[in-house]
C-alpha positions as a Python dict, from the first residue, in 0.01 Angstrom:
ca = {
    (1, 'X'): (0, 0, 0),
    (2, 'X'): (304, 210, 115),
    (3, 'X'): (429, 169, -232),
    (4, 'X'): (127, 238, -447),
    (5, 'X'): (110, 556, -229),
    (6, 'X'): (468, 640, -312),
    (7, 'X'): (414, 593, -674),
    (8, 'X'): (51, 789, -687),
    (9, 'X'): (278, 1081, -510),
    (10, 'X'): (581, 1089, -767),
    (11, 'X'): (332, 1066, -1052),
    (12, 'X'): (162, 1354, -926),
    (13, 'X'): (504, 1575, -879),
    (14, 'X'): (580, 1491, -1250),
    (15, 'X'): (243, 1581, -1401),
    (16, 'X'): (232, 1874, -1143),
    (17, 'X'): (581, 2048, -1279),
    (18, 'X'): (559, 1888, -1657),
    (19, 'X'): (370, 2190, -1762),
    (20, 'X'): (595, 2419, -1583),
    (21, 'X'): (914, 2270, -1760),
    (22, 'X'): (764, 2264, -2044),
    (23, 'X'): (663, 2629, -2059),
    (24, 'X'): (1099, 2762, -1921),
    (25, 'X'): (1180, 2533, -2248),
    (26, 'X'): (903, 2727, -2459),
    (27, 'X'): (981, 3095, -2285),
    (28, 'X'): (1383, 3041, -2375),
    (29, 'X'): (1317, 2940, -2791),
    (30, 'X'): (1327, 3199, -3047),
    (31, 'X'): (1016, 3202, -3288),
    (32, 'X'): (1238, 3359, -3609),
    (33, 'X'): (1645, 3303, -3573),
    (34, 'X'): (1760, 3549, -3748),
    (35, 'X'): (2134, 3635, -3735),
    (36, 'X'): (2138, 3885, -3483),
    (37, 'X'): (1827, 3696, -3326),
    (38, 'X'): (2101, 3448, -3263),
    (39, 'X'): (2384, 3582, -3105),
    (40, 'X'): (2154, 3781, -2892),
    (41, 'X'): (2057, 3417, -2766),
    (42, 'X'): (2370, 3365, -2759),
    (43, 'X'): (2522, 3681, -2539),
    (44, 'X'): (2228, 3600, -2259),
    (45, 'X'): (2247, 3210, -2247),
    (46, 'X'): (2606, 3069, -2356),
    (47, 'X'): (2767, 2895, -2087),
    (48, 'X'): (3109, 3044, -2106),
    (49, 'X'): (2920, 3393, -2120),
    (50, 'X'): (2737, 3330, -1793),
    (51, 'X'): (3077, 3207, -1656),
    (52, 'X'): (3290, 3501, -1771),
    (53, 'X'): (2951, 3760, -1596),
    (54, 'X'): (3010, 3545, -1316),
    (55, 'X'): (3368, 3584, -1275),
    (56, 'X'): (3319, 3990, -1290),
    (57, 'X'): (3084, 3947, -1041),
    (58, 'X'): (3319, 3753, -793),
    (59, 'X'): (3539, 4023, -858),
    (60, 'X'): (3367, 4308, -797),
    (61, 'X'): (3273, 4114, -470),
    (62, 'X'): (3581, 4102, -411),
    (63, 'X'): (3679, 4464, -421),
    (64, 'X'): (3444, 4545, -203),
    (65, 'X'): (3592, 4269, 65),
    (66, 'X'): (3897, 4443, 15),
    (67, 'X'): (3791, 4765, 86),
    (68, 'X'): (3557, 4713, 384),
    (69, 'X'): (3906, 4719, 555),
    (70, 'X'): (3850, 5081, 553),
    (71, 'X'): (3575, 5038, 786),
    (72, 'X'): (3548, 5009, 1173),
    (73, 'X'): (3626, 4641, 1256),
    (74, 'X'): (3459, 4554, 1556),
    (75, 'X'): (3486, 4199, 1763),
    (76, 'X'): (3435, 4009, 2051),
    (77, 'X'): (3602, 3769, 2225),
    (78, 'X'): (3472, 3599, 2522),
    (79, 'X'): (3642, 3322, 2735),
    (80, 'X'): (3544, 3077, 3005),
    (81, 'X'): (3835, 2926, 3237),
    (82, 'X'): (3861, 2692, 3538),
    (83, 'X'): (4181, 2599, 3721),
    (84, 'X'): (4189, 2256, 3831),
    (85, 'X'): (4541, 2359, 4009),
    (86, 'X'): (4563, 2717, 4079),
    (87, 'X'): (4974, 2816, 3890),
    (88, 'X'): (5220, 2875, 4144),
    (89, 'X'): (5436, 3207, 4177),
    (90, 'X'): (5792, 3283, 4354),
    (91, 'X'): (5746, 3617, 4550),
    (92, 'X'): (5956, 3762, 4810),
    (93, 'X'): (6128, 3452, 4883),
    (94, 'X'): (5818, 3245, 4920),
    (95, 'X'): (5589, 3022, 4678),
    (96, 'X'): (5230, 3174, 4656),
    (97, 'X'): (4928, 3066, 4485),
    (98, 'X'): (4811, 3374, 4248),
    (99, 'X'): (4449, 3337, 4101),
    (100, 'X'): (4152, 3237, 4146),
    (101, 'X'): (3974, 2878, 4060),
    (102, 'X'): (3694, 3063, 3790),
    (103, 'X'): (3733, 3355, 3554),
    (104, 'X'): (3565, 3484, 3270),
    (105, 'X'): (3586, 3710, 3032),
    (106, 'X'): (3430, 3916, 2740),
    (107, 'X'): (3645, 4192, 2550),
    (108, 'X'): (3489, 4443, 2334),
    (109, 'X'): (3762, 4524, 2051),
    (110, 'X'): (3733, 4838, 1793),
    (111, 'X'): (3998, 4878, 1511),
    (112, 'X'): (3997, 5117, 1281),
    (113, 'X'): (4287, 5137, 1000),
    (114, 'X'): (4412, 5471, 940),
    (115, 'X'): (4648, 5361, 707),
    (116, 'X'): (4796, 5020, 528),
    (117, 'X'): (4955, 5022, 214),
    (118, 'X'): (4708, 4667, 123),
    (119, 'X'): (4451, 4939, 168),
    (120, 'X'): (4635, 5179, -57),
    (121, 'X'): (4656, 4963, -303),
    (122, 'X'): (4316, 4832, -281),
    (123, 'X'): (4203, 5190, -348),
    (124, 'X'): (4400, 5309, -605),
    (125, 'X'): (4417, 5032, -859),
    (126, 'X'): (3982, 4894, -777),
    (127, 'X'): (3901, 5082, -1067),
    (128, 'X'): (4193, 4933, -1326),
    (129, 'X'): (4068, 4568, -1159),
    (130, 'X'): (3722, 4649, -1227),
    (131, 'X'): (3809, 4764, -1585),
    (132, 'X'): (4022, 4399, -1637),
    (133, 'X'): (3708, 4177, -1516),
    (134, 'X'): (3470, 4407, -1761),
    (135, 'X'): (3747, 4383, -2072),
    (136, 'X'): (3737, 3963, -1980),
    (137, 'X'): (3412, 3953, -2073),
    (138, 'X'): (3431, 4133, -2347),
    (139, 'X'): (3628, 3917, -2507),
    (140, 'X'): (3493, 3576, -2397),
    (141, 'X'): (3144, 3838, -2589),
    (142, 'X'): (3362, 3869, -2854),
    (143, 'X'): (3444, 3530, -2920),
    (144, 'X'): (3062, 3392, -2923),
    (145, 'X'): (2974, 3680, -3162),
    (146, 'X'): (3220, 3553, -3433),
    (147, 'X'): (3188, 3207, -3358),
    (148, 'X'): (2809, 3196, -3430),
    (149, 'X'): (2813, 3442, -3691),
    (150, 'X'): (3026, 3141, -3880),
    (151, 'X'): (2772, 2845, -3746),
    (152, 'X'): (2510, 3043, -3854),
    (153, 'X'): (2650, 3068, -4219),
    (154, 'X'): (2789, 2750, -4202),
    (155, 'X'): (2399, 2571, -4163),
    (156, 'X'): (2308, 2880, -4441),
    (157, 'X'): (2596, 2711, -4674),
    (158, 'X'): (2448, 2319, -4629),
    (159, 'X'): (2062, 2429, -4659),
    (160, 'X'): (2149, 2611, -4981),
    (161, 'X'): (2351, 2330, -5057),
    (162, 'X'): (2050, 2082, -4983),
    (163, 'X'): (1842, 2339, -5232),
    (164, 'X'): (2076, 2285, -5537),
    (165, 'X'): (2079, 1908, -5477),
    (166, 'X'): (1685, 1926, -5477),
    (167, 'X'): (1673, 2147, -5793),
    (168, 'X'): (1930, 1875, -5939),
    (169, 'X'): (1759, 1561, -5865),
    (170, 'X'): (1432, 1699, -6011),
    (171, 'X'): (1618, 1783, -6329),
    (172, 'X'): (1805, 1437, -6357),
    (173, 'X'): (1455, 1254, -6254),
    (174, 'X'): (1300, 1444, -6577),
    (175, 'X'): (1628, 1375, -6786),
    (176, 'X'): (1616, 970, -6632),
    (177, 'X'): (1227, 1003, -6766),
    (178, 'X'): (1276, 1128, -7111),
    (179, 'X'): (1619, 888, -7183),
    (180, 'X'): (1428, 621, -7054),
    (181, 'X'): (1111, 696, -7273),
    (182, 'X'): (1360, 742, -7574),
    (183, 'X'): (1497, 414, -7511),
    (184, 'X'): (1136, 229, -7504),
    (185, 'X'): (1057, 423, -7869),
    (186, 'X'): (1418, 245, -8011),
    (187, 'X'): (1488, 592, -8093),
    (188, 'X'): (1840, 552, -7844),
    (189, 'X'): (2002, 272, -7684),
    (190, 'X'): (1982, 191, -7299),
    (191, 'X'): (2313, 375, -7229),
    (192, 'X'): (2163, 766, -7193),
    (193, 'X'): (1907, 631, -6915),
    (194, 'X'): (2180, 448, -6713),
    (195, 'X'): (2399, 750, -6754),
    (196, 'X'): (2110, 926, -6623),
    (197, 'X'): (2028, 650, -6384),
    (198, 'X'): (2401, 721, -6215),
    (199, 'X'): (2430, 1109, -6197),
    (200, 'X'): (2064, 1071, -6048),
    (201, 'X'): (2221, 843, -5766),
    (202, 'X'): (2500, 1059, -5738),
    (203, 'X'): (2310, 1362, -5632),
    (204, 'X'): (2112, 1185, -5399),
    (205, 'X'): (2430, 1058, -5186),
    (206, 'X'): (2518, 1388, -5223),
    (207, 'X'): (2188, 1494, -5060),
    (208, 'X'): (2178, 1274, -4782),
    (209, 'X'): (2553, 1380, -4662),
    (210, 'X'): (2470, 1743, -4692),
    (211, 'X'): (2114, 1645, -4479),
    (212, 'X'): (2351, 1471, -4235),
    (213, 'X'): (2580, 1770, -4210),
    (214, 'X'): (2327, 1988, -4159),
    (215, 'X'): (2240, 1801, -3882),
    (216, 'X'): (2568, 1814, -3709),
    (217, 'X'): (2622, 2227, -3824),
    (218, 'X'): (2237, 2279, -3608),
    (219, 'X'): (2403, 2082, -3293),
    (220, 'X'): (2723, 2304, -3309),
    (221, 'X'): (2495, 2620, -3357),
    (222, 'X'): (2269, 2510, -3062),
    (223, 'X'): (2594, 2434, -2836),
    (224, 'X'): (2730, 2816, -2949),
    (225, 'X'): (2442, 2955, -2844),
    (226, 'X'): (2370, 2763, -2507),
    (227, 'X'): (2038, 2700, -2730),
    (228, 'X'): (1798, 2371, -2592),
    (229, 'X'): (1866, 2092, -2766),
    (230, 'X'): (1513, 1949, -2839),
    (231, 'X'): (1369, 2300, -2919),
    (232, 'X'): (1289, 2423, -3315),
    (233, 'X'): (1539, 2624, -3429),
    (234, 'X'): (1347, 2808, -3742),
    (235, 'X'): (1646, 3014, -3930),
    (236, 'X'): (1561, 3297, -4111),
    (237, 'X'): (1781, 3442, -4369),
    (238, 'X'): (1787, 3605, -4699),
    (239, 'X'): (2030, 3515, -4941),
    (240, 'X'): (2027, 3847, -5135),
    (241, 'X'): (2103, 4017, -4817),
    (242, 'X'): (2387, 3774, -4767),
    (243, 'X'): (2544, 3881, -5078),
    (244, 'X'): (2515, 4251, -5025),
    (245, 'X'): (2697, 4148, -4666),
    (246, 'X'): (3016, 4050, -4845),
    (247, 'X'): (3143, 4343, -4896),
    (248, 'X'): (3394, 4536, -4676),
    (249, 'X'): (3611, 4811, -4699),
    (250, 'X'): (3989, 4722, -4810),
    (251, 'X'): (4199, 4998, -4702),
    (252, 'X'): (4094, 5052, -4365),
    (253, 'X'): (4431, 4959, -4196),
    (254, 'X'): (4472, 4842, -3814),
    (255, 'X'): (4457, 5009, -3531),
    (256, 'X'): (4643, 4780, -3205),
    (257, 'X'): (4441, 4922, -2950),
    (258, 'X'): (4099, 4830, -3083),
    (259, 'X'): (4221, 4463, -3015),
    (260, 'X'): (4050, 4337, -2703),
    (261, 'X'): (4375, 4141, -2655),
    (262, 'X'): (4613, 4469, -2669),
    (263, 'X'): (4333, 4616, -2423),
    (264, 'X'): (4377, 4363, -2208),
    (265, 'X'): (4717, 4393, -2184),
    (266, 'X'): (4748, 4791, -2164),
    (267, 'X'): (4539, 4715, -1817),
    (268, 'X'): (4760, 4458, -1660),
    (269, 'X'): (5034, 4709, -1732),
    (270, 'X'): (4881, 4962, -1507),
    (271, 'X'): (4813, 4702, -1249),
    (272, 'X'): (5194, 4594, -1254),
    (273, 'X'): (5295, 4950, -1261),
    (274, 'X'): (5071, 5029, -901),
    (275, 'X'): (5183, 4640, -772),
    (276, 'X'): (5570, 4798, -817),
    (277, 'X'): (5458, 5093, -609),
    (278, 'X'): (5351, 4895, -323),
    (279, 'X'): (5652, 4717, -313),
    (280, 'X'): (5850, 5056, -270),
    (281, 'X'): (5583, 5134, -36),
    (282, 'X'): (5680, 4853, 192),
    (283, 'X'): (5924, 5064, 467),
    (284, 'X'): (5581, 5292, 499),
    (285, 'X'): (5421, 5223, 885),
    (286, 'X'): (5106, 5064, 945),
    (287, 'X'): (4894, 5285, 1160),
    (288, 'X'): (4538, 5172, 1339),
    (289, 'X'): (4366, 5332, 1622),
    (290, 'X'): (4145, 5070, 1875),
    (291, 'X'): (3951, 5103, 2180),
    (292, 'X'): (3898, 4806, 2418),
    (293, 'X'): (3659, 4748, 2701),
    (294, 'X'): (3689, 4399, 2919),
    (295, 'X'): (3415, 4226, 3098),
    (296, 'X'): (3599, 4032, 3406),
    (297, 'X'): (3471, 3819, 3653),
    (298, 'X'): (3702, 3630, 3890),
    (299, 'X'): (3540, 3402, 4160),
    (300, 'X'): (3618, 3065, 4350),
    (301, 'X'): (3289, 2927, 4342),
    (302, 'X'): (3187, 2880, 3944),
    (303, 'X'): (2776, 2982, 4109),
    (304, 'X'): (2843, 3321, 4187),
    (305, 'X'): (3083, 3355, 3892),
    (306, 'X'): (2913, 3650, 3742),
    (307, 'X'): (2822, 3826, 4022),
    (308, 'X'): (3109, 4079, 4051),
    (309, 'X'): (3255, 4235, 3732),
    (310, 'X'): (3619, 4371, 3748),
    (311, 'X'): (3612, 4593, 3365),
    (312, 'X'): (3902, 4743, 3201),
    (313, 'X'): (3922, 4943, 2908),
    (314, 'X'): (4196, 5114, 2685),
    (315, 'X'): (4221, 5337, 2355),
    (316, 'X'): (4519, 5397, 2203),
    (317, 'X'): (4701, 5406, 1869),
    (318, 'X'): (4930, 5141, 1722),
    (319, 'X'): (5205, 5198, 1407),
    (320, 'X'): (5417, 4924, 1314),
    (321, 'X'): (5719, 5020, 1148),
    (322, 'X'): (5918, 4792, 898),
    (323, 'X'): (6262, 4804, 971),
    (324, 'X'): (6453, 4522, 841),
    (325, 'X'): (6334, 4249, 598),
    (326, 'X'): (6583, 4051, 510),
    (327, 'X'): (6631, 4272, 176),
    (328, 'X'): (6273, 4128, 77),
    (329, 'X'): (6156, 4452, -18),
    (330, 'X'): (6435, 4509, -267),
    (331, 'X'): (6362, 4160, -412),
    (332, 'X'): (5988, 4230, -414),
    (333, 'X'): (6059, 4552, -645),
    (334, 'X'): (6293, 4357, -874),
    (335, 'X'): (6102, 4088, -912),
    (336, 'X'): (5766, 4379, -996),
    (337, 'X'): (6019, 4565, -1204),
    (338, 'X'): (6051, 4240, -1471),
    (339, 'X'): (5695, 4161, -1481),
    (340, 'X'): (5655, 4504, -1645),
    (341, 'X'): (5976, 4411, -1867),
    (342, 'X'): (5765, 4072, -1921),
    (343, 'X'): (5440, 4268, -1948),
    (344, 'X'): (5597, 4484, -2217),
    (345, 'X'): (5757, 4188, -2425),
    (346, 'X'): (5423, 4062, -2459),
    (347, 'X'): (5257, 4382, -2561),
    (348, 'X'): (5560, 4407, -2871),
    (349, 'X'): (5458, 4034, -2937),
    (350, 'X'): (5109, 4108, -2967),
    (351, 'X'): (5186, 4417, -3170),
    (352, 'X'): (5337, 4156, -3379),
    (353, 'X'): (5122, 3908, -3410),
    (354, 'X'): (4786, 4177, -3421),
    (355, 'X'): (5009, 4246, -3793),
    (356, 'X'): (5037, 3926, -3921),
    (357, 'X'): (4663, 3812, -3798),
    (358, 'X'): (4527, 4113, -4010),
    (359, 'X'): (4776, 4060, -4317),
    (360, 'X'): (4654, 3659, -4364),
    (361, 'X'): (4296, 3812, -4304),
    (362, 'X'): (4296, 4100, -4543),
    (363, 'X'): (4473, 3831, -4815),
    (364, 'X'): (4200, 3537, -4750),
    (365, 'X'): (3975, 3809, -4763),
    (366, 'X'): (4046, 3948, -5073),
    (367, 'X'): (4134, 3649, -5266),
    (368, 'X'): (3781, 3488, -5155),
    (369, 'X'): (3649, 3797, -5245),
    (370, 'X'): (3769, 3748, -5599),
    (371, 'X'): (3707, 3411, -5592),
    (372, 'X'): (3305, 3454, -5519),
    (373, 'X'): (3246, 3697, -5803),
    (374, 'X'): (3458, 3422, -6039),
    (375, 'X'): (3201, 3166, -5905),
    (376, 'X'): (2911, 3404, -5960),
    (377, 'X'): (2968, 3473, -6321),
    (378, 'X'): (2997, 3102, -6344),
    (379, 'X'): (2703, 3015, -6245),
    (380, 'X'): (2535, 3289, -6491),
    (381, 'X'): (2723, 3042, -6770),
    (382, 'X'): (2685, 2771, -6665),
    (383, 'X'): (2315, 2785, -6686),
    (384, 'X'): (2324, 2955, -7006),
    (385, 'X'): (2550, 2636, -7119),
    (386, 'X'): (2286, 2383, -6956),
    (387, 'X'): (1992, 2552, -7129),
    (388, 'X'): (2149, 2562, -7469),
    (389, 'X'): (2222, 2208, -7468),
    (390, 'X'): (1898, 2068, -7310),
    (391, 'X'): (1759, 2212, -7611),
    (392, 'X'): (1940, 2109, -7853),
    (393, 'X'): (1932, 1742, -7720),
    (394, 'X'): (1553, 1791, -7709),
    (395, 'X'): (1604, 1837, -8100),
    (396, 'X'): (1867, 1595, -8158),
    (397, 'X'): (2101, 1827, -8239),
    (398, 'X'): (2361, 1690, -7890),
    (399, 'X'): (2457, 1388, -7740),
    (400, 'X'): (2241, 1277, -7378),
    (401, 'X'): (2624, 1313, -7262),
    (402, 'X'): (2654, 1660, -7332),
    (403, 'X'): (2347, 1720, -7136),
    (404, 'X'): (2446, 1526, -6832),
    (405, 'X'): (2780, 1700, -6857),
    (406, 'X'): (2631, 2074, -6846),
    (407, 'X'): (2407, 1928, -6566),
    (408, 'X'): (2730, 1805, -6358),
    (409, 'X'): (2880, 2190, -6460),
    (410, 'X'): (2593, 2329, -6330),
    (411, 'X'): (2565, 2217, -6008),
    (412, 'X'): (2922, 2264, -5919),
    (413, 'X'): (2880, 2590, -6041),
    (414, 'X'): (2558, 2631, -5790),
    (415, 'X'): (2777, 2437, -5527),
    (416, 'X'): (3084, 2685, -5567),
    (417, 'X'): (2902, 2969, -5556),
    (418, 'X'): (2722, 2905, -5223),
    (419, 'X'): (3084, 2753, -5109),
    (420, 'X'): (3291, 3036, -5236),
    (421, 'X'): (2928, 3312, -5056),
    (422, 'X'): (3026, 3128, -4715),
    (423, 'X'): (3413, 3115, -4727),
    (424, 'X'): (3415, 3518, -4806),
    (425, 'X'): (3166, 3547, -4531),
    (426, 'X'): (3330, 3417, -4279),
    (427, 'X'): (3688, 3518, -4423),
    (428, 'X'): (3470, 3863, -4330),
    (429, 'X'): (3466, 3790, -4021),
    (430, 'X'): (3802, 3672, -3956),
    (431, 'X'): (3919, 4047, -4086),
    (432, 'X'): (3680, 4211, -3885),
    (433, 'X'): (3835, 3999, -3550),
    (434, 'X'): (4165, 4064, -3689),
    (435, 'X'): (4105, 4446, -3744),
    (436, 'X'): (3916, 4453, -3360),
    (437, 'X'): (3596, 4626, -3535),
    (438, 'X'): (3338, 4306, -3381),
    (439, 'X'): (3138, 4541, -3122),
    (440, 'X'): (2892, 4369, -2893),
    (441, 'X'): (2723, 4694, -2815),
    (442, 'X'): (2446, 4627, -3065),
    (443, 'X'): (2310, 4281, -2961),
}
């Protein structure tokens, strides 16, 4: 009975929250996924985004820790103490007993820092460290933009792809028809319908890889975007618009500092700079003020413990001055003094490698450039060429071969082009990573 009950309850729970679950997955899918539809998804969902928002948040956390040193510090300690052999003292020649069997205690404590160098530094570089956590970000931001920008026109690529395979295998089906009927009326032999019969099989393998990889390009789009994975995922694009997007402007030249990377490193610089100022800071004093107050209570019998209080209570000011460290301060400001020598080696090598990152761009860029309006024009002739022929075969004028050849040219014309539409699209991209221009600030 126990268990029937047990079951009736889970059951219950299940059906109770299904609808609820099922409504978060419905409230976090996108009706049309249009490119910047996506990476929007993207920027609020993905994983490593979340992680990097996170990580400014534990920092800024932080900071504040840090600087709540600035603040009154207030404490209490309280003690509770019975001698089970009251200690033993030598005074004026005799042994005495000092103390009493029970004490207790309770001691206010207020500190208040006037002035550390931690808390110097704290102050003066919170601002840089904020800056670093935001900059972080920003690049992990920076990363998903470009990433799914590519997915997204890599699934474009294999559903076009799909489309010219479609138009294909309807032609060859009509072409496989008409050979075939030829062949039944004696008027050509069997070999033009089991040409036909093979490029017609051909295209469909073709098809089913390019369904299968389409398949695989959603799942990497979906994992880019921290997307669900049994949701729809309806993309919306237009392919005219995609061509017009191709283009970009050639003799815009780079500029270092627009490189998150360069950014990053311009900030650690400042925060090496202030960490080799509080190593010269070290001989500098540490000064607090504190006030004390002390609840006492001494008594031989534990009962009446509490019944007499003996207080005491101080103020006063403390400085503790460094006077000797065994020459660690002057290894402490070395050792500062070649992380900025490091810090500045890697700013020159990412000068360096900012140069050669937006030379390789610029080239792929503009040689895949050239290469899609080649592959345009092609497919212009190619289905000139295809139309000519068909006719002409239609009138018996060309060989069933010279059909199924300007069929073959045709779709790896219509192939190319969509190829050559991707590979200058995301060559884009790469330029626009390369020349730091991918902003964030619009999705």
């Amino acid at each position: 009975m126990k268990r029937v009950f047990y079951l009736t309850a889970v059951l219950s729970a299940v059906l109770f929250n299904a609808p609820t679950y099922a409504q978060q997955v419905s409230d976090s899918l996108l009706p049309q996924a249009t490119l910047q539809a996506c990476i929007q998804y993207a920027l609020t969902h993905q994983p490593v985004v979340k992680q990097a928002q996170l990580d400014q948040d534990i920092t800024e956390y932080t900071i504040k820790g840090q600087l709540a040193d600035w603040y009154p510090q207030l404490g209490l300690d309280y003690s509770l103490n019975h001698y089970l052999k009251i200690p033993t003292s030598f005074f004026n020649g005799n042994y005495v007993q000092l103390g009493v069997e029970n004490s207790s205690s309770a001691l206010f404590q207020l500190n208040q820092n006037l002035f550390t160098r931690d808390l110097l530094l704290a102050g003066r570089t919170s601002r840089d460290v904020r800056k670093q956590a935001r900059q972080n970000t920003e690049s992990y931001r920076i990363d998903v933009v470009a990433n799914v920008t590519k997915a997204y026109y890599g699934i474009l690529l294999t559903q076009r792809q799909i489309d010219v395979l479609d138009e294909d295998v309807i032609r060859l089906e009509r072409s496989l028809k008409d050979a075939y009927n030829q062949y039944q009326g004696g008027i050509v032999d069997k070999t033009d319908y089991k040409r036909a019969t093979i490029s017609l099989n051909n295209t469909r393998a073709q098809r089913k890889n390019a369904t299968e990889q389409l398949k695989a390009n959603e799942a990497s789009l979906r994992q880019l975007m921290g997307y669900p994975v049994s949701g729809p995922l309806p993309l919306v694009y237009d392919t005219v618009q995609m061509a017009q997007n191709v283009q970009l402007d050639t003799t815009i030249t780079v500029t270092y500092n627009n490189r998150i990377e360069m950014q990053l490193l311009e900030t650690q610089k400042t925060l090496l700079d202030a960490q080799l100022k509080y190593n010269k800071w070290s001989f500098l004093p540490t000064v607090s003020a504190f006030a004390n107050y002390n609840f006492n209570y001494l008594n031989p019998e534990f009962a009446k413990l509490y019944s007499n209080n003996l207080p005491s209570s101080q103020v006063g000011l403390k400085i503790s001055v460094p006077i000797f460290q065994g020459s660690k301060r002057i290894y402490n400001i070395r050792q500062a003094e070649l992380q900025i020598k490091r810090n500045d080696l890697d700013i020159e090598n990412m000068r360096n490698q900012i140069n050669t990152e937006y030379t390789q761009a610029m080239a792929t860029y503009k040689g895949n450039l050239n290469q899609y309006y080649v592959m345009k024009e092609n497919v212009d002739l190619a289905q000139e060429v295809y139309s000519l022929i068909e006719m002409q075969y239609r009138e018996g004028i060309k060989t069933y071969l010279e059909v199924i050849t300007a069929q073959t040219d045709l779709r790896s014309a219509q192939l190319n082009y969509y190829n050559s539409m991707y590979t200058v699209l995301s060559s884009k991209v790469d330029l626009q990573r390369a020349l730091g221009t991918i902003s964030t600030n619009n999705y």
